[in-house]
VOTI-465875 format. One record per residue (C-alpha): residue number from 0; residue in three letters; x, y, z negated. Coordinates in pm, 1 decimal. Layout:
<sites>
nr;rest;xx;yy;zz
NUM;Ala;X;Y;Z $
...
</sites>
This chain:
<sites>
nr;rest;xx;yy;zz
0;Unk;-436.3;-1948.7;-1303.4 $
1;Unk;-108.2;-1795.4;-1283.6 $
2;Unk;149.1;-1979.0;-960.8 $
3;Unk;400.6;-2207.8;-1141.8 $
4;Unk;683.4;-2102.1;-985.7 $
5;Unk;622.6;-1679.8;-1113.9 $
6;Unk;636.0;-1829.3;-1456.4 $
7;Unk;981.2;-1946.1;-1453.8 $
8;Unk;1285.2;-1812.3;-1539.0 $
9;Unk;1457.6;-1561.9;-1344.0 $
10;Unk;1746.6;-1794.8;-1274.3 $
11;Unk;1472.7;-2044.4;-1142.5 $
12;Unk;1309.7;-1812.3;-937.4 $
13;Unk;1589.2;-1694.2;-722.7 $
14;Unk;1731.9;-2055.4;-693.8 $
15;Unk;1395.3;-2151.6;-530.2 $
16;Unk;1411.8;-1830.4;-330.5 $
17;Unk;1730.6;-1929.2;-192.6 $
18;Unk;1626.4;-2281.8;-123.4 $
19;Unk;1326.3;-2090.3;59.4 $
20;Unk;1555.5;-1834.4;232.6 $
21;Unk;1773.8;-2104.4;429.9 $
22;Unk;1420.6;-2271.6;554.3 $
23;Unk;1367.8;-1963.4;701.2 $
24;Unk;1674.3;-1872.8;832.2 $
25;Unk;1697.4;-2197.0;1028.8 $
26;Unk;1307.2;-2165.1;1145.2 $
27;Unk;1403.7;-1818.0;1261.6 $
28;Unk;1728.7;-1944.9;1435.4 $
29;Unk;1520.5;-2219.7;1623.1 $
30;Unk;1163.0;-2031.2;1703.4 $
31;Unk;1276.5;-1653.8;1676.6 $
32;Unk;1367.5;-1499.0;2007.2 $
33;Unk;1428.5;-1212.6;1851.9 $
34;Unk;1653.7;-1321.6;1553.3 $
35;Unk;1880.1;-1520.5;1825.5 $
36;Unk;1977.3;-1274.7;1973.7 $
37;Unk;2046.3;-1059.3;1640.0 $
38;Unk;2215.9;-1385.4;1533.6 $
39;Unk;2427.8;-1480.9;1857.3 $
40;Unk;2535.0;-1069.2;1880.1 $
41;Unk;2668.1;-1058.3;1484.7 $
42;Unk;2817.5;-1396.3;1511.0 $
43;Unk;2624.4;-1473.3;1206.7 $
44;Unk;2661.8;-1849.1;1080.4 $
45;Unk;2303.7;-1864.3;925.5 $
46;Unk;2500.2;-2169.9;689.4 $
47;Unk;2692.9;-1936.3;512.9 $
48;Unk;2410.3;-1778.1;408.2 $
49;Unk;2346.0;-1923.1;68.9 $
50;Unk;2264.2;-1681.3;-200.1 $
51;Unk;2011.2;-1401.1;-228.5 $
52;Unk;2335.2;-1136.7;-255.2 $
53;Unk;2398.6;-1288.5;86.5 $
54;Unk;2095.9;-1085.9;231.3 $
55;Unk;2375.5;-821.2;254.2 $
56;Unk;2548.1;-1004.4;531.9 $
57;Unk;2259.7;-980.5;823.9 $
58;Unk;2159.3;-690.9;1002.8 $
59;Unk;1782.4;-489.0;917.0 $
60;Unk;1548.3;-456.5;1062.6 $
61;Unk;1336.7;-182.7;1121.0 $
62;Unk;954.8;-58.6;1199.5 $
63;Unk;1189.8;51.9;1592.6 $
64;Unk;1260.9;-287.9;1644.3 $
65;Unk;954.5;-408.3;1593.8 $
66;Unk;831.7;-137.5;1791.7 $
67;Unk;1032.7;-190.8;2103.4 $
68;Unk;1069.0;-569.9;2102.5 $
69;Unk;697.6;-672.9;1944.1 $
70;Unk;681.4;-1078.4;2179.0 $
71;Unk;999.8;-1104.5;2119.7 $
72;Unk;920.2;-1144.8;1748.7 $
73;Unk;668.9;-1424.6;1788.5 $
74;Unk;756.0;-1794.2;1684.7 $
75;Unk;505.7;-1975.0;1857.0 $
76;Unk;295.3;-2032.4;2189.8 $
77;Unk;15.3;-1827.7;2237.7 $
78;Unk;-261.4;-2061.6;2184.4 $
79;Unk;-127.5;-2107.8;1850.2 $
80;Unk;-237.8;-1775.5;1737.6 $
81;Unk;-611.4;-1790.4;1600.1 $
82;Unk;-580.6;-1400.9;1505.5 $
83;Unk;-472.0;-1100.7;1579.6 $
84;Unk;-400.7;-792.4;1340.3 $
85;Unk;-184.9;-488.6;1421.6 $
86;Unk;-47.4;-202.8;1204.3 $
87;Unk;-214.9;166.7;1187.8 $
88;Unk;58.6;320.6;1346.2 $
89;Unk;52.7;565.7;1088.9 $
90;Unk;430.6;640.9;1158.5 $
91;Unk;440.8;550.3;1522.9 $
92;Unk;313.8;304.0;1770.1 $
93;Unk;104.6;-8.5;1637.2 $
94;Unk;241.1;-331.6;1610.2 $
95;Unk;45.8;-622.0;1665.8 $
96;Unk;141.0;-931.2;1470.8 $
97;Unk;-20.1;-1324.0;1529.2 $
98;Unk;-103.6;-1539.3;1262.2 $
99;Unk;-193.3;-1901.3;1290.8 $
100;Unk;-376.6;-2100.6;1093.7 $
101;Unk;-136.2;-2152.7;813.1 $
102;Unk;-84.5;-1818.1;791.5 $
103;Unk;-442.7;-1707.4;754.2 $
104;Unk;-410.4;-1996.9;487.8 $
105;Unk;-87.8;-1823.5;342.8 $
106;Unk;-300.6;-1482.0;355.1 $
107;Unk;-607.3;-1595.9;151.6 $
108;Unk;-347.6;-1755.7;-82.1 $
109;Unk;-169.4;-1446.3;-171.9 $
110;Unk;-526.1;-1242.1;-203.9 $
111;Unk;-632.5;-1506.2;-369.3 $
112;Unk;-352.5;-1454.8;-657.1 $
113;Unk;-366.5;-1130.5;-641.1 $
114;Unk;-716.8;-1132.2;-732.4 $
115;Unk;-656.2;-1324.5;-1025.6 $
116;Unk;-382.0;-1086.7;-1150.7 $
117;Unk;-596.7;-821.8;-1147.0 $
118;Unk;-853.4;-1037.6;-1386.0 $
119;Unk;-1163.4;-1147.7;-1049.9 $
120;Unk;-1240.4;-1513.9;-1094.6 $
121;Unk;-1446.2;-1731.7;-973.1 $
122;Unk;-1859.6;-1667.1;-1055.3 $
123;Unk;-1799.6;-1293.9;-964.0 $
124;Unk;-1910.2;-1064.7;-666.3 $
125;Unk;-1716.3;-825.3;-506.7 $
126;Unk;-1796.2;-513.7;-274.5 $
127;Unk;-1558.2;-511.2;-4.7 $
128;Unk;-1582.3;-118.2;107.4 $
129;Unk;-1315.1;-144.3;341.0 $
130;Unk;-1324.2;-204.7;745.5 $
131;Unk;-1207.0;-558.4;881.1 $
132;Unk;-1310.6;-520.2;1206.3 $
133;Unk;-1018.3;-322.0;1418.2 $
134;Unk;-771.4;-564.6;1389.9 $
135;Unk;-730.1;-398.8;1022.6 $
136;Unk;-535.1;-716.0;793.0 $
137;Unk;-584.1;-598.2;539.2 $
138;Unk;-976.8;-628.9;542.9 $
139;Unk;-938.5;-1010.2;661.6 $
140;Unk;-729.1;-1099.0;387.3 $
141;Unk;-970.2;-991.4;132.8 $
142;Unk;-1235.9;-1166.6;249.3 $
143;Unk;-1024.6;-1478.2;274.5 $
144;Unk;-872.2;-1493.2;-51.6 $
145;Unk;-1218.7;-1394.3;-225.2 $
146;Unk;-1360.4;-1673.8;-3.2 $
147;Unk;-1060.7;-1879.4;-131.2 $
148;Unk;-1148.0;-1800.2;-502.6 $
149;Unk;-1507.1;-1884.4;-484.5 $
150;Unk;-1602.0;-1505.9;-533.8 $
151;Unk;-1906.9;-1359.0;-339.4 $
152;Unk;-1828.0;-1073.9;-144.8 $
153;Unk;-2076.8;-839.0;3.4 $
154;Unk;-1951.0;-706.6;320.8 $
155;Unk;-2091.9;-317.7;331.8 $
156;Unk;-1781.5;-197.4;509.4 $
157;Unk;-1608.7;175.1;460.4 $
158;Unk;-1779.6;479.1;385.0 $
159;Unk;-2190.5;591.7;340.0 $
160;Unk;-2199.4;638.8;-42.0 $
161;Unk;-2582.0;580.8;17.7 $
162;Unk;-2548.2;219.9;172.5 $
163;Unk;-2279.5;142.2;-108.8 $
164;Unk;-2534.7;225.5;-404.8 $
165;Unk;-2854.7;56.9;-205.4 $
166;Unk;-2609.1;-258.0;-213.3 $
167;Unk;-2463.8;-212.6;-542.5 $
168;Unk;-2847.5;-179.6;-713.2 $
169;Unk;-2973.2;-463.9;-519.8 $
170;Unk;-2694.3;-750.7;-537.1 $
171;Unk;-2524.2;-594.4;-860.8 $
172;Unk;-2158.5;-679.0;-795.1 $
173;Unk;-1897.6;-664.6;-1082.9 $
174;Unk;-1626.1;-539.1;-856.5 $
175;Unk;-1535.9;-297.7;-588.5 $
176;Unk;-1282.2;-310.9;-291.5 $
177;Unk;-1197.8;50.7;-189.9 $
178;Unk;-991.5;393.8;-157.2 $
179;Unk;-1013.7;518.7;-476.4 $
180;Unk;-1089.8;883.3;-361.1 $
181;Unk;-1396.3;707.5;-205.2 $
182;Unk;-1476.4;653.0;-541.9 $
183;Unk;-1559.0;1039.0;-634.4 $
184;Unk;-1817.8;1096.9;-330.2 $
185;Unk;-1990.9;788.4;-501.5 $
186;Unk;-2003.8;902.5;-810.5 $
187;Unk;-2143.2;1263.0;-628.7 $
188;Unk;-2407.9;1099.4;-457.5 $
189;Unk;-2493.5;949.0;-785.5 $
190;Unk;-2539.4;1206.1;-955.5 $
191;Unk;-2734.3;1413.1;-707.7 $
192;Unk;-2998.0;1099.5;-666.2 $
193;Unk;-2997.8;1059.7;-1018.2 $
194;Unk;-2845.6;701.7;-983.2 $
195;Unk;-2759.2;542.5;-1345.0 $
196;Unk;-2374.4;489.4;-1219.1 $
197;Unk;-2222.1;459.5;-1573.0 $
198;Unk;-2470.8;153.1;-1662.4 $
199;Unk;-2430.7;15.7;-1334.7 $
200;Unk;-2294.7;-369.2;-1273.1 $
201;Unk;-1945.6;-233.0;-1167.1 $
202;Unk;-1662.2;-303.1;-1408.5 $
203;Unk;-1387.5;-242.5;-1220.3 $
204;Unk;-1234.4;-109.8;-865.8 $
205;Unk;-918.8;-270.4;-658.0 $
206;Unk;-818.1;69.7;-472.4 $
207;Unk;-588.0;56.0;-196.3 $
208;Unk;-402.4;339.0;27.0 $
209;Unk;-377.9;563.0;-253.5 $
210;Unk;-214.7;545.8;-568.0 $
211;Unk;-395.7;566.1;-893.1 $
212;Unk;-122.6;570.9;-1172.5 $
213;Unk;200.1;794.3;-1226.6 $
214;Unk;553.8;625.1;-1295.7 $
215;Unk;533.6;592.4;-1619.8 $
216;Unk;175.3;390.4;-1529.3 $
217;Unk;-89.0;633.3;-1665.1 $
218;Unk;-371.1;713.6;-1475.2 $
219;Unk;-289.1;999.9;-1229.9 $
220;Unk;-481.2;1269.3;-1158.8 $
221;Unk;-689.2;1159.2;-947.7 $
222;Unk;-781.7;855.0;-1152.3 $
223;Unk;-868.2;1045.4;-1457.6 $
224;Unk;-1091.2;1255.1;-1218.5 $
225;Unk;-1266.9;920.1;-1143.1 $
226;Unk;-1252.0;780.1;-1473.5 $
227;Unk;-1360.5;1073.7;-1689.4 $
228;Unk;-1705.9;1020.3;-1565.3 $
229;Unk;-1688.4;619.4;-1464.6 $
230;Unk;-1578.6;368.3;-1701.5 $
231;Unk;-1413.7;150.6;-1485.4 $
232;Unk;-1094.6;-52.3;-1475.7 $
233;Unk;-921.9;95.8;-1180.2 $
234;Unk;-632.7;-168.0;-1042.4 $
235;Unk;-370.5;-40.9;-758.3 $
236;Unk;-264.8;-287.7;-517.1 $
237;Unk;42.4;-234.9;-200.2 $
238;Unk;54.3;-412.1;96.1 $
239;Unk;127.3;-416.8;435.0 $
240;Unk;40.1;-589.9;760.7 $
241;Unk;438.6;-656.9;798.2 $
242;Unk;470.4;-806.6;490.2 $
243;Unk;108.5;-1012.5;491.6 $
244;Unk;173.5;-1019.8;78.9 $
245;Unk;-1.9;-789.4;-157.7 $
246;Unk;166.2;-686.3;-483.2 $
247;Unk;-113.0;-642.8;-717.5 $
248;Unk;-156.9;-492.2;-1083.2 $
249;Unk;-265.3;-743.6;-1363.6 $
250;Unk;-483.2;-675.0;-1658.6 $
251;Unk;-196.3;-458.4;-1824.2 $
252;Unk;-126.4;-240.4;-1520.1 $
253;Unk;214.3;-215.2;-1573.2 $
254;Unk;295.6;-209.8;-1177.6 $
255;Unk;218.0;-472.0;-931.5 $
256;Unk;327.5;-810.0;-947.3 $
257;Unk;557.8;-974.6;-673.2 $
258;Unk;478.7;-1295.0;-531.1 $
259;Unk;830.0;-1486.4;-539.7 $
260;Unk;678.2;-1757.4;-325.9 $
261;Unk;581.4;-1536.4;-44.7 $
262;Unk;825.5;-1266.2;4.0 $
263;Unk;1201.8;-1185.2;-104.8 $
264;Unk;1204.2;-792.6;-209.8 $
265;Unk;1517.7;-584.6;-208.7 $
266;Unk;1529.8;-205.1;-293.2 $
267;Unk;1796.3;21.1;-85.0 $
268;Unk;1967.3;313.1;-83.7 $
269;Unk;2019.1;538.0;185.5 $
270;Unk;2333.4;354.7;267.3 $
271;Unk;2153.3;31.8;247.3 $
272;Unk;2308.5;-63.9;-24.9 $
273;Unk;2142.4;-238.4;-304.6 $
274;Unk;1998.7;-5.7;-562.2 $
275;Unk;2130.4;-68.1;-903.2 $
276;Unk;1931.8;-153.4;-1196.0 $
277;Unk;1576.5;108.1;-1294.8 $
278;Unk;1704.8;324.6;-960.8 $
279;Unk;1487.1;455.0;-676.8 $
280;Unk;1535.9;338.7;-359.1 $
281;Unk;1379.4;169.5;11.4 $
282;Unk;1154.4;-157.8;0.3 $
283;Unk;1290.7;-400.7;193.7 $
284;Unk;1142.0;-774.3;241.8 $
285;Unk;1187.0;-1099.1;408.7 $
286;Unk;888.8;-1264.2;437.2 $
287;Unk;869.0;-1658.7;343.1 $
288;Unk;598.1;-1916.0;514.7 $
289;Unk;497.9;-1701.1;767.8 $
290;Unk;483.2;-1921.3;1084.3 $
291;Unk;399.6;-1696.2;1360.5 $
292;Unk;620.7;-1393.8;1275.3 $
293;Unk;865.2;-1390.5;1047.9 $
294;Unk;1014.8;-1120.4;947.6 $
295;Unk;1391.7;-1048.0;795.3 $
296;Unk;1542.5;-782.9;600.3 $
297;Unk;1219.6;-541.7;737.8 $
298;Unk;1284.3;-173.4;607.2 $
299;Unk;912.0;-66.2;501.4 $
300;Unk;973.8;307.0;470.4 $
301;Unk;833.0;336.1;100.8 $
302;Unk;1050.9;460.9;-192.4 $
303;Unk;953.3;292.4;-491.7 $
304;Unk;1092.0;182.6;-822.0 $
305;Unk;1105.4;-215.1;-917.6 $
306;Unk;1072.6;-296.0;-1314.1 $
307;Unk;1196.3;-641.7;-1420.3 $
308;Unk;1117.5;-709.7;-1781.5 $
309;Unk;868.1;-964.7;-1859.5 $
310;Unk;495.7;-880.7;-1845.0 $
311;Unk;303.6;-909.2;-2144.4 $
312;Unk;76.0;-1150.8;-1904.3 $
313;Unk;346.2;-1402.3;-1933.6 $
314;Unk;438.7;-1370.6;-1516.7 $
315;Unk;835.4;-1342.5;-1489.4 $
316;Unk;857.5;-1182.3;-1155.7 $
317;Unk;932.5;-808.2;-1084.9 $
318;Unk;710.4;-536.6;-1031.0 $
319;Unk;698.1;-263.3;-760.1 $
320;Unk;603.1;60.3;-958.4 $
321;Unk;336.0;332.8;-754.3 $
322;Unk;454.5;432.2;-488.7 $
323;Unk;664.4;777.9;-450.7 $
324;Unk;667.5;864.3;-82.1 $
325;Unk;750.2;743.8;272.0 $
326;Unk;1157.4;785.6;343.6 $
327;Unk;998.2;946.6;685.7 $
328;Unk;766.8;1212.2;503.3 $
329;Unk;998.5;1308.7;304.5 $
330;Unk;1030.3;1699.5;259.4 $
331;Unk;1371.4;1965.3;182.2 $
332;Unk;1181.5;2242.7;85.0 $
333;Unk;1375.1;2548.2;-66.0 $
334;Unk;1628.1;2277.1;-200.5 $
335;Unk;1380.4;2033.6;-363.2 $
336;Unk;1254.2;1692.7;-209.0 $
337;Unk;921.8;1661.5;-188.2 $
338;Unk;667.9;1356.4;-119.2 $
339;Unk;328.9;1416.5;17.9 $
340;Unk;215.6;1195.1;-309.5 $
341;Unk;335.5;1455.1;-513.1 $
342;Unk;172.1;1715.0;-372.0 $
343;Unk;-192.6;1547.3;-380.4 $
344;Unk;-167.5;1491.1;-764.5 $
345;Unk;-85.3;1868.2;-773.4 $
346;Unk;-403.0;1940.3;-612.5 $
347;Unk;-638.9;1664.1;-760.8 $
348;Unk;-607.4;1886.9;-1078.6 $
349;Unk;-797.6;2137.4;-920.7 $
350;Unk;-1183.9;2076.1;-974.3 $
351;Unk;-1292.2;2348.9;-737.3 $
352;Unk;-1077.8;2163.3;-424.2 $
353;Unk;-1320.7;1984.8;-236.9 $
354;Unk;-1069.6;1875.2;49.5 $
355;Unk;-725.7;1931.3;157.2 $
356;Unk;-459.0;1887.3;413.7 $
357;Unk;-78.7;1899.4;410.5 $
358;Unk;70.3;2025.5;721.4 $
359;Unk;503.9;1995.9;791.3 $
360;Unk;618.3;2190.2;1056.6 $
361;Unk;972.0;2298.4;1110.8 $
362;Unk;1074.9;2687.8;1173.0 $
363;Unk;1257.8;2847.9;1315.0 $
364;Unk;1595.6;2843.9;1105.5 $
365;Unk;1535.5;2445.2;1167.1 $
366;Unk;1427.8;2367.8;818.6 $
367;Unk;1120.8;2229.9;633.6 $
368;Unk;785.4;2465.5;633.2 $
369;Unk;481.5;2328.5;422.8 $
370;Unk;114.0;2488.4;520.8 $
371;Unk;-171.9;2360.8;300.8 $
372;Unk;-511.3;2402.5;408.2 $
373;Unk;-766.6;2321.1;110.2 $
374;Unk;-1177.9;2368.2;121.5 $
375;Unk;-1266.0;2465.9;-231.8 $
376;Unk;-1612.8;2541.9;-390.8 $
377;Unk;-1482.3;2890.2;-543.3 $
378;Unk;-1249.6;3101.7;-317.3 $
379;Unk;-1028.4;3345.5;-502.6 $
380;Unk;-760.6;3557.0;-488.2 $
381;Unk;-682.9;3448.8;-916.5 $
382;Unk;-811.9;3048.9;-810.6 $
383;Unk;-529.5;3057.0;-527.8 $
384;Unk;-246.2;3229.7;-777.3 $
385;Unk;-359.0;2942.3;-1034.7 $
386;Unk;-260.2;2701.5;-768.8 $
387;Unk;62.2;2822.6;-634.6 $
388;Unk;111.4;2864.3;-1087.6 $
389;Unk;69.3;2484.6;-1083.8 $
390;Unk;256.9;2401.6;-787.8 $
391;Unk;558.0;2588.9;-945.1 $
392;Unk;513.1;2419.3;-1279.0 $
393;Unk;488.3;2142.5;-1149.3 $
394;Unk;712.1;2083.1;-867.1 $
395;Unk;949.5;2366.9;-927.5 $
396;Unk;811.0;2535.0;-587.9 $
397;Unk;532.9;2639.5;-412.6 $
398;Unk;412.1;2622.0;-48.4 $
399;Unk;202.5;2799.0;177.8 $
400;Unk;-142.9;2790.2;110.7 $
401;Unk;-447.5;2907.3;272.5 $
402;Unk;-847.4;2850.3;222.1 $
403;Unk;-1049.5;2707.8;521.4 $
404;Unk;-1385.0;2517.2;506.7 $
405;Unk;-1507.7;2157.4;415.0 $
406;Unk;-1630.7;2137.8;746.7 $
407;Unk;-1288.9;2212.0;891.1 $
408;Unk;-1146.3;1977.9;757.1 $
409;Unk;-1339.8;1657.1;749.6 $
410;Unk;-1356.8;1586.3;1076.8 $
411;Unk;-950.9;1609.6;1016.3 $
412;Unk;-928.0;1377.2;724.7 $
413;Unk;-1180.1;1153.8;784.2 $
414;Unk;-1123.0;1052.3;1158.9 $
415;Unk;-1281.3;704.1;1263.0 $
416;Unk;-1022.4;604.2;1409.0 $
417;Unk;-819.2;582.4;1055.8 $
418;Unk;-832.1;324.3;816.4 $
419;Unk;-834.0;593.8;531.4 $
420;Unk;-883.2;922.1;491.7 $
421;Unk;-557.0;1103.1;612.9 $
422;Unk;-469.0;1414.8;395.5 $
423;Unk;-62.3;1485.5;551.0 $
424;Unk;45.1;1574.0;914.5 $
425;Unk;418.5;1575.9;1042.4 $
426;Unk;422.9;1800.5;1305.9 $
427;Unk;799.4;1819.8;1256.8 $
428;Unk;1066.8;1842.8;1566.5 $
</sites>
């Protein structure tokens, strides 16, 4: 059942946006230490803030502030708070954030929705092969807003392709929650027990922390890898524990669908300026019906491309397109910018790569230096000239690299301490 309200007309949906931006506004002004002050030091008359275009007229806000002034961000009294979730810290220190119980309501809401975009209803059982233990959100809100749909969900957690199949074979689930890279060291282990995988109850995969389309929306690399051997419906989905909304990929996978209801989305340039129609530029959000910690004008980091025609599944709202990078990973390298995304899809053409890791360092003329380490089955002099071929082809340059072992690098990528396996390192000044 699609939400009323992302079925109206773009001239209804930012009127009720603006109706919902002034409620939160004057929440923020009344319960938001943090926001008073921003307000009392701009001289800002929240009042005159009427219009979405108005947005332009308060300050950001930024993963620093957040950082530094994390209580100061909180709306309510402690005992309020029923849980507690923080960020990875992926890009610096973790930030815990509250929620009460209308936003744990608000969370299994948007899953819930989100779900349903992607095509899960109710009578269907989903794997959830993700951690939500950690403080990890993300893993909470799944379970909520599958809980919320009336979906079963089987609770196996991340990782052990051998636990994953026992459970898949026994309780026969239709879905999976995972990273989709995940996916390949299931369909390995498959094949190596001589598991029946393609006849197997699964019809289709939500896959998060990793992108599985290009920006044109075909399957990526690494997707085609997965799907050339598993016919499955493979669904991307962005979030993030600032934001507590998910933007999720219907049925037609023509990017992920925004949730007008729960969050107002802007898309920057590096001036902060608003990015003009089909242009690239910096997520920014305000989050609406959050209770314990609000959040306005939040710069997320992630470069990404919004698309605003009408989806053939009759929603009206935008969509965010995959994502292209992190403004803070970004890489000058011999005059090109580079994203780590990039990079990975250059690899994940490579069979014979087993494992990899991106490395940033700067040198000593204070620019950009790239190392890649990669673990491949067949170690060559002509495999490693193939590479640095495609890299060049591809992305008009090509980086140091050098072989190492899967060994190495495991222990590297898949630390248990992350949420995800973790294929780039900024060791930059």
């Amino acid at each position: 059942m699609i939400p009323d309200i992302e079925q109206k007309s773009l001239a209804e949906i930012k009127t009720f946006q603006e109706q919902k931006l002034l409620e939160l506004l004057r929440y923020a002004k009344e319960n938001s230490p943090y926001y008073q002050e921003v307000f009392k030091n701009h001289n800002i008359d929240i009042e005159k803030i009427k219009t979405l275009e108005d947005l332009q007229k308060l300050p950001l806000t930024t993963k620093e502030d957040l950082q530094k002034h994390n209580d100061e961000f909180i709306c309510v009294p402690q005992h309020h708070i029923l849980d507690y979730a923080s960020t990875s810290g992926t890009l610096g220190e973790p930030v815990t954030f509250g929620l009460t119980d209308k936003d744990l309501d608000r969370l299994a809401y948007n899953e819930a929705i989100s779900f349903e975009c992607a095509g899960i209803q109710k009578g269907d059982l989903v794997q959830l092969m993700v951690t939500i233990d950690r403080r990890f959100m993300a893993g909470l809100a799944y379970l909520l807003g599958l809980r919320k749909l009336g979906v079963g969900v089987i609770r196996v957690g991340a990782g052990i392709p051998e636990l994953q199949w026992d459970s898949i074979l026994k309780y026969k689930p239709n879905y999976l929650i995972t990273v989709p890279s995940f996916l390949l060291k299931m369909i390995e282990y498959a094949e190596a027990n001589h598991i029946d995988y393609r006849n197997s109850s699964i019809k289709g995969a939500i896959c998060i922390g990793e992108s599985v389309r290009d920006q044109e929306f075909a399957l990526n690399t690494l997707s085609k890898k997965i799907t050339e051997k598993w016919d499955i419906k493979l669904f991307s989905t962005y979030a993030s524990t600032e934001m507590s909304t998910a933007f999720t990929e219907c049925t037609h996978t023509q990017g992920s669908h925004h949730h007008p209801e729960l969050i107002i989305v802007e898309l920057l340039d590096d001036n902060n300026e608003p990015v003009q129609n089909g242009g690239i530029g910096e997520l920014t959000f305000t989050t609406l019906g959050i209770e314990a910690m609000p959040l306005i004008r939040f710069k997320t980091g992630d470069i990404v491309q919004l698309h605003k025609e009408p989806c053939p599944c009759g929603r009206n709202t935008l969509r965010v397109g995959p994502i292209i990078g992190r403004k803070q990973q970004m890489i000058k390298y011999k005059g090109t910018t580079l994203y780590p995304p990039a990079m990975n899809d250059v690899l994940n053409n490579f069979e014979n790569i087993v494992s990899h890791v991106i490395e940033i360092s700067t040198n000593d003329w204070g620019t950009d230096e790239i190392l890649i380490k990669i673990a491949a089955s067949h170690q060559s002099d002509d495999f490693l000239q193939q590479i640095k071929d495609h890299f060049r082809a591809k992305l008009r340059v090509t980086p140091k690299i050098e072989f190492t072992t899967k060994e190495a690098l495991d222990p590297i990528v898949f630390n248990p301490l992350s949420r995800k396996p973790v294929h780039f390192f900024d060791k930059r000044k």
